[in-house]
N, C-alpha and C positions, 0 to 999 in steps of 0.2 A: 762622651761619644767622640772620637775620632771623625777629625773632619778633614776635608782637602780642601783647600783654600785657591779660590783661580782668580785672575784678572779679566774683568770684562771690559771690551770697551763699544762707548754708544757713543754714536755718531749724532752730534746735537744740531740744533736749526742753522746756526751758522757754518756749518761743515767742520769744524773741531772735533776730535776725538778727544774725551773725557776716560780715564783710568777709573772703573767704577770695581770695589772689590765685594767676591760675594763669599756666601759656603755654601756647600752643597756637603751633605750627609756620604759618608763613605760607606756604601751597603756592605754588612756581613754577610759572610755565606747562609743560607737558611740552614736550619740544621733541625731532623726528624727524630723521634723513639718509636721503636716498635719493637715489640713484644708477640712471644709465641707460648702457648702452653697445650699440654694434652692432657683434656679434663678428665678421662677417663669414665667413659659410657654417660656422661652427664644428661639426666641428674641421675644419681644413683649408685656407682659405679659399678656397676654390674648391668648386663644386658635385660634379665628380669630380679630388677631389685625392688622392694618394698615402695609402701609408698612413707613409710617412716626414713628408711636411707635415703630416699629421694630429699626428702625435708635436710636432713642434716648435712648433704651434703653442695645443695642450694647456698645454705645460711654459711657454708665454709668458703664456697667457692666465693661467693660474694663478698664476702670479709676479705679475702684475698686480694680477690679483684682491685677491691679500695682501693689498694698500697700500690699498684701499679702503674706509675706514672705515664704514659705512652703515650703516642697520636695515635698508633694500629695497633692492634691485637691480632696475633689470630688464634683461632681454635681448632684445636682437632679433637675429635671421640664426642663432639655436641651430638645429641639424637634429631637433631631440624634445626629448621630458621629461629622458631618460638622458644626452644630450650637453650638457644648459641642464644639470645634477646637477654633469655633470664641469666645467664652466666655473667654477661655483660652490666645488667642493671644497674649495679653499685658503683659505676663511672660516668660521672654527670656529662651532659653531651656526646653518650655516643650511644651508635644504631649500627646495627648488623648491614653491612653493604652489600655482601653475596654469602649465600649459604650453599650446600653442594644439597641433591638429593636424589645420593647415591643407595643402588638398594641393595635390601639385606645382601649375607654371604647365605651357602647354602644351609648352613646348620643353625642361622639364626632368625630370627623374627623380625630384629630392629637392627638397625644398620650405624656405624659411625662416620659423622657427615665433617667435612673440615668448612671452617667460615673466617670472614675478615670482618671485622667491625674498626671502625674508626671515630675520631669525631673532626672527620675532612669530609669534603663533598668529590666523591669520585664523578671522574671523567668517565669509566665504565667500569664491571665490572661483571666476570661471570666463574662458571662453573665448568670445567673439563673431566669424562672419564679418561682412564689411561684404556688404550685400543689392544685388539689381538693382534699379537705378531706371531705369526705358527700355531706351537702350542701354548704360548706365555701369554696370560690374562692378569697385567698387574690390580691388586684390587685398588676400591676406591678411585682418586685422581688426584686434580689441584683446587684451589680456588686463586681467583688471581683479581686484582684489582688496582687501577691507574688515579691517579692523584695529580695533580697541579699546586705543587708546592712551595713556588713562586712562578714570576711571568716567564714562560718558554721553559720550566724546569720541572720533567715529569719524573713520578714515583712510581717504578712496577712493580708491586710486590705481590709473590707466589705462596700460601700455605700449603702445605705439605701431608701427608701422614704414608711412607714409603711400607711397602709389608714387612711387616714380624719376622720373628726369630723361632716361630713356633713350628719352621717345618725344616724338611732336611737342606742345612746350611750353600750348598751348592746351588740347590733349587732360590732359596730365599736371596741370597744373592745377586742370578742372573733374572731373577723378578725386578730386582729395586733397579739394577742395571738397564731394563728394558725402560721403566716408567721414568730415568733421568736421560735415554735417549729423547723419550717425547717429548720430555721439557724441553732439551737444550733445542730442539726441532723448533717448537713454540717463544720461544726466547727470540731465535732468531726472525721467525716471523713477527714477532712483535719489535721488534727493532727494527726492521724494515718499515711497519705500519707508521709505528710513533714516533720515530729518530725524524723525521719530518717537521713535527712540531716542536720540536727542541731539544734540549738537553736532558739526554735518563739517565736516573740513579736507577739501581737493581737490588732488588732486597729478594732471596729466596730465604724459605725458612720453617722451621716446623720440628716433626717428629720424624728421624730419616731411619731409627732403627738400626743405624751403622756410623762409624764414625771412620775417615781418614789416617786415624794412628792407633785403632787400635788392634792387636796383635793380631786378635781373632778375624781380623777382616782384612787380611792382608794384601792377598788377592784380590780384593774389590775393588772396582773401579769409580762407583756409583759419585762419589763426591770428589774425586781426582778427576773426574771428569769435568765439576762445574771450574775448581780449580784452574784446568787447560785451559778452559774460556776466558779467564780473564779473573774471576770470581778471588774473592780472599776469605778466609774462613773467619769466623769472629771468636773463635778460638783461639788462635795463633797464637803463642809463649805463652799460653793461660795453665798453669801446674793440673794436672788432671784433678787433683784434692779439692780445688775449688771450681770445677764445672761438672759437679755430678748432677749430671741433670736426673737418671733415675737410683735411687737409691737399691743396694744387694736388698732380694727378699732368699727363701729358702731356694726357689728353684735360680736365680741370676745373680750376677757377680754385679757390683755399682756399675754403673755404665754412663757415659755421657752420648748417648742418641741425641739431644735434642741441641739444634743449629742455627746459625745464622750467614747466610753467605752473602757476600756483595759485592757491588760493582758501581766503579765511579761516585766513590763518596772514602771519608775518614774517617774512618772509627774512632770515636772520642771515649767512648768503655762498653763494656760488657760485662753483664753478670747472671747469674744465676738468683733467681730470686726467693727465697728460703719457704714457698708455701707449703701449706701446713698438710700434711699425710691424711688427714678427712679429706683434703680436696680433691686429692687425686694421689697417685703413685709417684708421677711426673712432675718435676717443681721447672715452676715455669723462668722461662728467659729473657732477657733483655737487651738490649745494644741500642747506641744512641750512634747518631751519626751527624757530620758536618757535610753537606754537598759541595759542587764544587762551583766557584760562583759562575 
């Protein structure tokens, strides 16, 4: 360990100063993992799937799980608090922090909820819909949750699930555009709230649906946006060949949707983590991080 070595001196009975030497530990930066993935309609993956695909896909997600080193998760496509619990189970010490329970869309029955689990003791933790602006109703929302990662040095990290690709490209869009205005809104108020009690790191993260370079989204603002702010992507000089977070099916081309943005900390690596296609569509993400002391 790395130590720094000082001179003390004590002042003894007869007034003499005495040269007394000590160490004192030279603190590292603390340093966080968090992870994101989108389990797709879990369990099941599908909105009414079996109760046999339910089973198989449990037992996959949870083998998955295992391998995943992290202090946070989050999840998106969980169906509730109790199914985002069972996805997590197979990571000894950790618990669902906040779960969202957002409701269905119009044409479905069961809705897909985004959650944070950890194995930290959050500071709070909750659940946001995104609002009406006009006629734009972005679906879903955030989940968002505060940590104390050492003394005076907080974690705010947002999950994500921005809308799909499944409607006309303009429309889908100026949707994901409206629901990263009421982030950066919320970011800011929360940095006004917690910047108070000390030093914040920023983790936003999740499933965004778009990505900053990719052709088809050129004109999109949605994560240029977290960008301006300050934010660094955890992509950055990563070869697209090795961050396909959703793999081509017949109807989509590979795509990397799935992100990790930050602020006020060092990205020590990032990866994609190679889970298995019973889990879900989407292979889940990772990035580790050094704060800053």
């Amino acid at each position: 360990m790395k130590m720094t070595w000082l001179a003390l001196f004590v002042l003894t009975i007869n007034g003499s100063l005495v040269a007394e030497n000590s160490a004192e530990p030279s603190a590292s930066p603390p340093t966080v993992r968090v992870a994101f993935w989108n389990v797709q309609w879990f369990p099941g993956r599908h909105p009414n799937a079996s109760a046999i695909a339910e089973r198989q896909q449990i037992a996959a997600v949870q083998r998955d799980m295992g391998a995943i080193d992290a202090d946070v998760i989050g999840l998106e496509e969980a169906r509730d608090f109790s199914k985002a619990s069972l996805a997590i189970a197979s990571r000894p010490g950790f618990k669902v922090d906040v779960c969202s329970n957002f409701p269905p869309r119009e044409d479905q029955n069961v809705a897909q909820q985004v959650a944070i689990a950890s194995r930290l003791a959050p500071i709070s933790a909750w659940v946001e819909m995104w609002k009406y602006n006009g006629a734009l109703l972005p679906p879903r929302g955030f989940a968002f949750a505060v940590y104390e990662v050492a003394p005076r040095h907080l974690l705010l990290i947002y999950a994500l699930h921005l809308k799909s690709n499944r409607g006309e490209i303009s429309e889908d869009e100026a949707i994901r555009e409206e629901s990263m205005r009421q982030l950066r809104a919320h970011i800011a108020a929360m940095n006004a709230a917690y910047g108070k009690l000390g030093t914040i790191t920023w983790i936003v993260g999740g499933d965004f649906n778009t990505s900053p370079d990719d052709p088809r989204f050129a004109q999109e603002m949605t994560t240029r946006r977290l960008l301006a702010d300050g934010f660094s992507w955890g992509w950055q000089n990563v070869p697209f060949s090795q961050r396909i977070t959703l793999p081509a099916d017949k109807f989509f081309p590979s795509a990397c949707f799935d992100h990790i943005f930050f602020r006020n900390a060092n990205l020590i690596s990032a990866r994609v983590i190679p889970t298995s296609k019973r889990s879900s569509d989407h292979r889940a993400i990772f990035g580790s991080f050094q704060l800053p002391r």
